[in-house]
C-alpha positions as CSV (number, residue, x, y, z in Angstrom):
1,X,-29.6,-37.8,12.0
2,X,-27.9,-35.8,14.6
3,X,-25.5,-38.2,15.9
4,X,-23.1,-41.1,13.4
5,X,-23.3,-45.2,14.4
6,X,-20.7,-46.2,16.4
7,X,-19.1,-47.5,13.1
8,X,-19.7,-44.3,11.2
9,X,-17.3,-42.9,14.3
10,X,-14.8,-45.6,13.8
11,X,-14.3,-45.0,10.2
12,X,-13.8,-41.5,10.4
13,X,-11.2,-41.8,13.0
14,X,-9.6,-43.7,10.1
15,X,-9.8,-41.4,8.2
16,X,-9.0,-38.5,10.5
17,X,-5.5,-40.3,10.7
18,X,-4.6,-41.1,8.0
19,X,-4.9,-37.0,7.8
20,X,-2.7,-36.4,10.5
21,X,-0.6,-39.2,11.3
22,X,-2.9,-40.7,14.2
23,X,-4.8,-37.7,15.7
24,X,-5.3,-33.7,15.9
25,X,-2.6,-33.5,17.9
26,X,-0.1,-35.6,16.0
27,X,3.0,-35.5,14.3
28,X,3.8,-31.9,11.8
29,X,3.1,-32.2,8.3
30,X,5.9,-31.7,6.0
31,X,5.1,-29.2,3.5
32,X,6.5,-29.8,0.0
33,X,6.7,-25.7,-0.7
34,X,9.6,-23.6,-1.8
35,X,12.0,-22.9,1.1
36,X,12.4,-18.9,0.1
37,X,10.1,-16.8,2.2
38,X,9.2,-14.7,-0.9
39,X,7.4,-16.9,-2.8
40,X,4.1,-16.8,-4.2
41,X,3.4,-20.3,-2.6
42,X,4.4,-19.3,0.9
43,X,2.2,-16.4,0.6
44,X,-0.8,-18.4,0.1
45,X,0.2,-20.3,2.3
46,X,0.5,-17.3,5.0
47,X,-3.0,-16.7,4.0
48,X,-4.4,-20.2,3.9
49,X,-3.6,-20.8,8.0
50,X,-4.2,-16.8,9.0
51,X,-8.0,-16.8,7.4
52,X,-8.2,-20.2,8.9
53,X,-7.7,-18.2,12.3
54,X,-10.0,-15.6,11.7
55,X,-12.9,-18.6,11.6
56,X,-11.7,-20.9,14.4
57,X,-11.1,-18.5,17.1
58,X,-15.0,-17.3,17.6
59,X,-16.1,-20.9,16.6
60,X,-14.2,-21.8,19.5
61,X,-15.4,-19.1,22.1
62,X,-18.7,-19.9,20.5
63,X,-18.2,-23.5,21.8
64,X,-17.3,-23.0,24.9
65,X,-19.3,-20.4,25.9
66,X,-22.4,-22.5,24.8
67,X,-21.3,-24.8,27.9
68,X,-20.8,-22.3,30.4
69,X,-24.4,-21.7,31.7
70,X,-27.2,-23.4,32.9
71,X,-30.2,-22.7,30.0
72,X,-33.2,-24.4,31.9
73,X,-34.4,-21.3,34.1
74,X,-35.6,-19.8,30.2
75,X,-38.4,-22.0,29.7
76,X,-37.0,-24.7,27.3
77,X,-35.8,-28.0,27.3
78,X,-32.1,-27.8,28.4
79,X,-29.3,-28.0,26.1
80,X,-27.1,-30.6,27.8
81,X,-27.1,-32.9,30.8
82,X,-24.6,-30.8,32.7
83,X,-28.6,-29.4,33.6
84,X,-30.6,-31.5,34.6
85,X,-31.2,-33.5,38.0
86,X,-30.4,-37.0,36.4
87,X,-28.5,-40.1,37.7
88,X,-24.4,-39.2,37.6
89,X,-23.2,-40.8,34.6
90,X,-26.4,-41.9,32.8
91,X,-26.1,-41.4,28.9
92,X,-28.4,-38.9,27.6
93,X,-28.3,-37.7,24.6
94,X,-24.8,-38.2,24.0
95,X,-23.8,-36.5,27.3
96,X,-22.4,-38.2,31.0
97,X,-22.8,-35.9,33.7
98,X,-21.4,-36.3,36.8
99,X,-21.5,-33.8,40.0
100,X,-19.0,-33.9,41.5
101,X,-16.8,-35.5,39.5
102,X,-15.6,-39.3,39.1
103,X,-12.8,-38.1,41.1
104,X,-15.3,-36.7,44.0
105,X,-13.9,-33.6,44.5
106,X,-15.9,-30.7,46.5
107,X,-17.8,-28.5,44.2
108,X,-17.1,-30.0,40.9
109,X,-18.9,-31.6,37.9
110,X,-17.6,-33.8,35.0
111,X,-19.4,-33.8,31.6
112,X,-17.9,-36.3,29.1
113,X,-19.6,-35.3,25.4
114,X,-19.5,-38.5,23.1
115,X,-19.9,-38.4,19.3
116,X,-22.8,-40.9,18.9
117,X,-26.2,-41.0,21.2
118,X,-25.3,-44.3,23.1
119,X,-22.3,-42.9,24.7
120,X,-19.8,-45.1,23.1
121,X,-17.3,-43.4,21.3
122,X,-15.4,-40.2,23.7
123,X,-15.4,-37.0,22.2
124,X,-14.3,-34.5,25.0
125,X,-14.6,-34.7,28.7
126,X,-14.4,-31.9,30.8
127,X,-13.7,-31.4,35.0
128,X,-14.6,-27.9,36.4
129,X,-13.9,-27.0,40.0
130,X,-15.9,-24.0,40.9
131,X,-14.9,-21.8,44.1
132,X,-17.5,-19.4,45.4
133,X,-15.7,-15.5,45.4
134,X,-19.2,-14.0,46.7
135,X,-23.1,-13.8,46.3
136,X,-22.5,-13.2,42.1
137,X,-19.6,-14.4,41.4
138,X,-17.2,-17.4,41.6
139,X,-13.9,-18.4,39.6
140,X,-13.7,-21.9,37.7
141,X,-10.9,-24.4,36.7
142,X,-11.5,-26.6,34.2
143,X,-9.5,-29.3,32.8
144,X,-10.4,-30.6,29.1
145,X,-9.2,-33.5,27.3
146,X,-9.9,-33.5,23.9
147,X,-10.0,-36.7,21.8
148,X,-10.3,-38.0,18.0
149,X,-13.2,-40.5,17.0
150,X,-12.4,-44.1,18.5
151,X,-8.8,-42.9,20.2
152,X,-8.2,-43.6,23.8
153,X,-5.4,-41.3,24.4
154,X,-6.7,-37.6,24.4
155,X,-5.0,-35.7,21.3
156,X,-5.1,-32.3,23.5
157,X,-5.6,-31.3,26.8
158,X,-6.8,-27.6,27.7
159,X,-6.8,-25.8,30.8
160,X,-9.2,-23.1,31.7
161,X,-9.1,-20.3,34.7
162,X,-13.2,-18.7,34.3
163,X,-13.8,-15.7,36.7
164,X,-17.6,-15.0,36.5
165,X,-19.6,-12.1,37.7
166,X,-22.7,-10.4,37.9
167,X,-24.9,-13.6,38.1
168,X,-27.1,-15.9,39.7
169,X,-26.1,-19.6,39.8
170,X,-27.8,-23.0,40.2
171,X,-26.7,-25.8,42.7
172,X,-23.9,-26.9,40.2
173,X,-22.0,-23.7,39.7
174,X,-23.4,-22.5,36.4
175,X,-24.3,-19.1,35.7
176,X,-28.3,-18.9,34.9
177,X,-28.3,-17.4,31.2
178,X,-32.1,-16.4,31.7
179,X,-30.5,-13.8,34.4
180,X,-27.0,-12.4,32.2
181,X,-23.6,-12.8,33.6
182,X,-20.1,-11.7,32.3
183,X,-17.4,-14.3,31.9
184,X,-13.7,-13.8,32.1
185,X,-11.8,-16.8,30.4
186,X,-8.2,-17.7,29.7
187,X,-7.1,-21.1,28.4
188,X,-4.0,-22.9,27.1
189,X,-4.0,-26.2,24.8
190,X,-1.2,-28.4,25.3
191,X,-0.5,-30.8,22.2
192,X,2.4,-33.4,23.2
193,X,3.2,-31.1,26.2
194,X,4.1,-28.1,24.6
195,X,2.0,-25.6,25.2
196,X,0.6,-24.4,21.7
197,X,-2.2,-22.6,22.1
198,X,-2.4,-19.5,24.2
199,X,-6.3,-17.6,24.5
200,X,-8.1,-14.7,26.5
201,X,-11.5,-13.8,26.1
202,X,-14.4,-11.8,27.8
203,X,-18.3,-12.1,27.2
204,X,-21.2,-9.7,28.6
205,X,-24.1,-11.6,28.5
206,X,-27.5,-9.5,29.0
207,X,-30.3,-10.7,30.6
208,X,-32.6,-12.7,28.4
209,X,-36.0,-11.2,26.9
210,X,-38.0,-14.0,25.5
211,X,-35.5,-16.7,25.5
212,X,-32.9,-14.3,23.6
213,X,-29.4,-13.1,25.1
214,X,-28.2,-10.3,23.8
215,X,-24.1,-10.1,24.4
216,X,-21.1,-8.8,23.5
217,X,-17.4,-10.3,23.1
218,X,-13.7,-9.6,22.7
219,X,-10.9,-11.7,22.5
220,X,-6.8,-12.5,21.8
221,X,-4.7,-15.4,21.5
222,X,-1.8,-16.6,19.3
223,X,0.1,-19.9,18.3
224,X,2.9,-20.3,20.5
225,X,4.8,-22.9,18.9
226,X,4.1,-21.4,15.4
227,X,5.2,-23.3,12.4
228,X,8.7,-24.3,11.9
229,X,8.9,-24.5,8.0
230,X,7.5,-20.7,7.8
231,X,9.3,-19.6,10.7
232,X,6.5,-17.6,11.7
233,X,3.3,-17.7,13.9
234,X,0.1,-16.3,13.7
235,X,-2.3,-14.5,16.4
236,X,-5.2,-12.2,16.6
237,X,-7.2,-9.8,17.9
238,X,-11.5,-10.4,17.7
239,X,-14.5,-9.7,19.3
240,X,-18.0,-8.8,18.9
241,X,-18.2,-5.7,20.2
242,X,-22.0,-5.2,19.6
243,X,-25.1,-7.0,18.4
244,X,-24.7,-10.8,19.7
245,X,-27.9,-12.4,20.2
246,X,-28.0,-15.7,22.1
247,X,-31.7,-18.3,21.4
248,X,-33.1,-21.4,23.2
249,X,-34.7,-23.1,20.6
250,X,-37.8,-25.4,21.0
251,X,-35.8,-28.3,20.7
252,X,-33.7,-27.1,23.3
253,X,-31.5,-26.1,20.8
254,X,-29.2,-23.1,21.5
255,X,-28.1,-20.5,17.9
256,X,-25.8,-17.7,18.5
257,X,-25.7,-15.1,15.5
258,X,-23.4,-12.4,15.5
259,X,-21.0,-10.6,13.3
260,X,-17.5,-11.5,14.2
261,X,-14.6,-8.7,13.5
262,X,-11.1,-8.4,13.9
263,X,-7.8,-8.4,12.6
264,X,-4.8,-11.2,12.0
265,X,-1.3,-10.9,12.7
266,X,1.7,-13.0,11.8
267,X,5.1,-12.4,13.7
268,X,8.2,-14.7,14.5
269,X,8.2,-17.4,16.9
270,X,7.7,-16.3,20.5
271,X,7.4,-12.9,19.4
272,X,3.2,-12.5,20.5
273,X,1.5,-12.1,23.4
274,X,-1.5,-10.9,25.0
275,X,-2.2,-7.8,26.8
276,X,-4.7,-7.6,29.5
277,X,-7.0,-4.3,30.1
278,X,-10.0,-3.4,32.2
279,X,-13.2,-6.1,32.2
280,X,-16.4,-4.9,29.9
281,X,-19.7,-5.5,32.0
282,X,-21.8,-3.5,29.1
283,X,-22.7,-3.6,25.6
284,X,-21.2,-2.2,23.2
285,X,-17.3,-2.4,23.8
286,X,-15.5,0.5,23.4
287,X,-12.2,-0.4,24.5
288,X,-11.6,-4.6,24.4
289,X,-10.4,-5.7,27.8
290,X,-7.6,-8.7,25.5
291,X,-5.5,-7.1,23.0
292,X,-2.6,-9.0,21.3
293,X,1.2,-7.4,21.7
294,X,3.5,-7.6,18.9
295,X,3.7,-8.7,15.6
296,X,2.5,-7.4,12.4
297,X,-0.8,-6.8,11.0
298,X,-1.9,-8.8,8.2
299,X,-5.3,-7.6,7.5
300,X,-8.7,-7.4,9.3
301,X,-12.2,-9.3,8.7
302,X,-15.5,-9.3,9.3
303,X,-17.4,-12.8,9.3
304,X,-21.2,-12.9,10.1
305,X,-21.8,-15.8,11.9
306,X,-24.8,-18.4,13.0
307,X,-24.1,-21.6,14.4
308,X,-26.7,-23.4,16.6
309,X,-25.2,-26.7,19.1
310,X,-27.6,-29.3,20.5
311,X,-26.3,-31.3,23.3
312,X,-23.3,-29.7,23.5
313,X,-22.7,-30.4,19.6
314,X,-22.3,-28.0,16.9
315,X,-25.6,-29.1,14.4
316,X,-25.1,-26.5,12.2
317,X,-23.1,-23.5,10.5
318,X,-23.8,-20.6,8.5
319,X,-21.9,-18.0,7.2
320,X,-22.5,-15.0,5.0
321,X,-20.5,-12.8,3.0
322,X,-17.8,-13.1,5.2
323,X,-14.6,-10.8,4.5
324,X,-11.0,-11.5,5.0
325,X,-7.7,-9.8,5.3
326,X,-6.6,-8.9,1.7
327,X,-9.6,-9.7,0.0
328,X,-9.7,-13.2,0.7
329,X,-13.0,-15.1,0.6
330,X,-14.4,-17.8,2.7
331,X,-17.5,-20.4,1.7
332,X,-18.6,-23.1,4.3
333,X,-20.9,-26.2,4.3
334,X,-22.7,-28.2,6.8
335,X,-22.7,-31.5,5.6
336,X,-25.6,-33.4,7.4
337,X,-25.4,-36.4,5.5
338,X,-22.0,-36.7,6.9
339,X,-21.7,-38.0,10.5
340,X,-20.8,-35.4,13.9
341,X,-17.6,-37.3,13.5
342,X,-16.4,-37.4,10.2
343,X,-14.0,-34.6,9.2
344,X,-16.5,-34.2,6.2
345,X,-19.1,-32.6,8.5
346,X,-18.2,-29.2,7.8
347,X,-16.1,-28.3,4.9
348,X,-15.0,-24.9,3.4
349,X,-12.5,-23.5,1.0
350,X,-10.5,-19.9,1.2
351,X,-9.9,-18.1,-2.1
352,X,-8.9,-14.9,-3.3
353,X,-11.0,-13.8,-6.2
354,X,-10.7,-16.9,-8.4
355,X,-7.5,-18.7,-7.1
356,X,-8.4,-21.1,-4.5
357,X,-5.9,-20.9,-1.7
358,X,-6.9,-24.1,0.6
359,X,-9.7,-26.2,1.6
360,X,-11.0,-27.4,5.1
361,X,-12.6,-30.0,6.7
362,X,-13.3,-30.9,10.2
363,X,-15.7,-32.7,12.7
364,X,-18.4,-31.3,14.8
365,X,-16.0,-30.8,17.4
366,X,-13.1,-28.6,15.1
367,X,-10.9,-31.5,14.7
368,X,-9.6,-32.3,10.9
369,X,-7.0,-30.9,8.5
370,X,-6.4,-27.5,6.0
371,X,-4.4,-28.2,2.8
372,X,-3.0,-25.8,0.8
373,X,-3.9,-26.3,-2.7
374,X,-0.5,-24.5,-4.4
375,X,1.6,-27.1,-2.4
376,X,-1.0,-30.3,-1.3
377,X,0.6,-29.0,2.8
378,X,-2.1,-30.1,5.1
379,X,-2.1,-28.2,8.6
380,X,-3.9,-29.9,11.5
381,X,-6.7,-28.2,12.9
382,X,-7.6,-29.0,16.5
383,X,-10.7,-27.3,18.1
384,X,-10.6,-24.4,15.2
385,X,-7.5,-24.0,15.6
386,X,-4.4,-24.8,12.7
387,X,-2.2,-26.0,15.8
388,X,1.4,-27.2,13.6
């Protein structure tokens, strides 16, 4: 079962704050671990939230670059609502869609994403106003808020700035996947008004053979708030450069599979940033347009990567013999029998050879906690990301 029972949603939100003191974006944890940088259980804990990084940041891309196109010109059913010629704010599948948006602005759309099938329980909704910059190309901002099963107040908000090129688009603004496109994307995610999380990103997407994409990435972003108790943040660099492939499924179903590499950086607070270079329109990247500035390298990994969404929703994750920075090791389960909205939905633990250095668990959406296991710390994670 794709999709949890209203009460299933309910009871994870319970759960979810008991985790974080009422929602992703909630109060800081207070760690219990030795105040002395130098120890053994700092280090782990460097290493627990940095790995943590290394899996959330494509996740992330993954996610919203699955919501950036219109899939139906490739022959399948389509992915989400945001295509199809349906009455504005019907339920379908889990998905409102409304063009233009509530607010009826010119050349916008609204797509609210729920975490049950009737449309009861708010997971994320998202307004995009698009502005035409010629024949193949157009800039879009979006505004996102993000919220936790059953919560009314969003625990994030995101803005988005998309400058798209090289593509074909249908009457709503979206890039036609079936004809390849390349995205450039910044965003920022504001938790209690500070601005915490600061990403850039680029994807060349090819045009599609058979249903298939192939496409290429690269990316930077960083923590800006950091974490007070270390006195550190974190950042990175990722991308990948070659070898993406992008598939409609039958279902309607889209799976991206590619091997995501890069390297993590830790550096005092306020002391990242990113630097911008040329755009990519080709496969492979030589040179990555977003590179981060400053800090210091902690180690680089290589995480092979296939995760498929359905309605906008993450249905499933797989990764293999994924390497970390200093030998680290990451395992991760889908849970099916756990509900889209329960933080048990996808679960993983960190380790170096045989000393476990945290566990994870979030919802479909990226939302939940890590905790440390040399100090019991848990770090909330919102949309991939350990936020504070």
């Amino acid at each position: 079962m794709r999709y949890p029972l209203l009460i299933a949603a309910l009871a994870a939100s319970t759960l979810f704050a008991g985790c974080s003191g009422g929602g992703g974006g909630g109060s800081s944890p207070n760690p219990t671990m030795p105040g002395n940088p130098g120890t053994s259980s700092t280090q782990k804990t460097i290493s627990a939230i940095s790995d943590e990084e290394a899996l959330g940041s494509p996740l992330k891309d993954f996610a919203d670059f699955d919501k950036t196109a219109d899939t139906s010109s490739l022959g399948a059913p389509q992915s989400s609502t945001r295509t199809r010629s349906v009455t504005p704010g019907t339920c379908s599948n889990g998905v409102e869609f409304f063009a233009p948006d509530k607010n009826g602005d010119a050349d916008s759309t609204e797509t609210i994403d729920f975490y049950d099938p009737v449309c009861a329980v708010e997971a994320r909704d998202v307004v995009r106003i698009y502005t035409s910059t010629g024949a193949t190309s157009e800039t879009v901002n979006l505004t996102e808020a993000l919220f936790a099963p059953g919560n009314t107040t969003p625990i994030a908000t995101r803005t988005e700035t998309h400058a798209i090129s090289n593509a074909t688009f249908n009457r709503n603004g979206y890039p036609l996947a079936a004809d390849g496109y390349d995205l450039v994307a910044s965003d920022d995610l504001n938790i209690a008004g500070s601005r915490t999380l600061v990403g850039n990103r680029e994807l060349v997407m090819a045009p599609a053979t058979s249903g298939t994409n192939a496409f290429c990435t690269d990316a930077a972003g960083y923590n800006a708030t950091g974490f007070l108790r270390l006195g550190i943040t974190f950042g990175w660099n990722g991308g990948v450069l070659s070898g993406g492939s992008r598939t409609v499924n039958s279902d309607g179903s889209v799976t991206w599979t590619a091997t995501q590499t890069g390297t993590l950086f830790k550096g005092a607070i306020g002391s990242l940033s990113v630097a911008s270079g040329t755009q990519n329109t080709a496969c492979p990247i030589a040179t990555p347009m977003f590179t981060l500035a400053g800090g210091t390298a902690l180690g680089s990994y290589s995480i092979p990567i296939t995760v498929t969404y359905i309605h906008g929703m993450l249905e499933s994750l797989t990764i293999t013999n994924a390497t970390l920075s200093n030998g680290d090791s990451l395992s991760v389960t889908t849970n099916p029998g756990q509900a889209p909205s329960s933080v048990l939905f996808i679960t993983g633990t960190i380790a170096n050879g045989s000393t476990q250095l945290a566990t994870f668990a979030v919802d479909a959406f990226g939302d939940g906690t890590l905790t440390v296991t040399a100090t019991g710390a848990e770090y909330i994670i919102t949309d991939w990301h350990v936020v504070r």
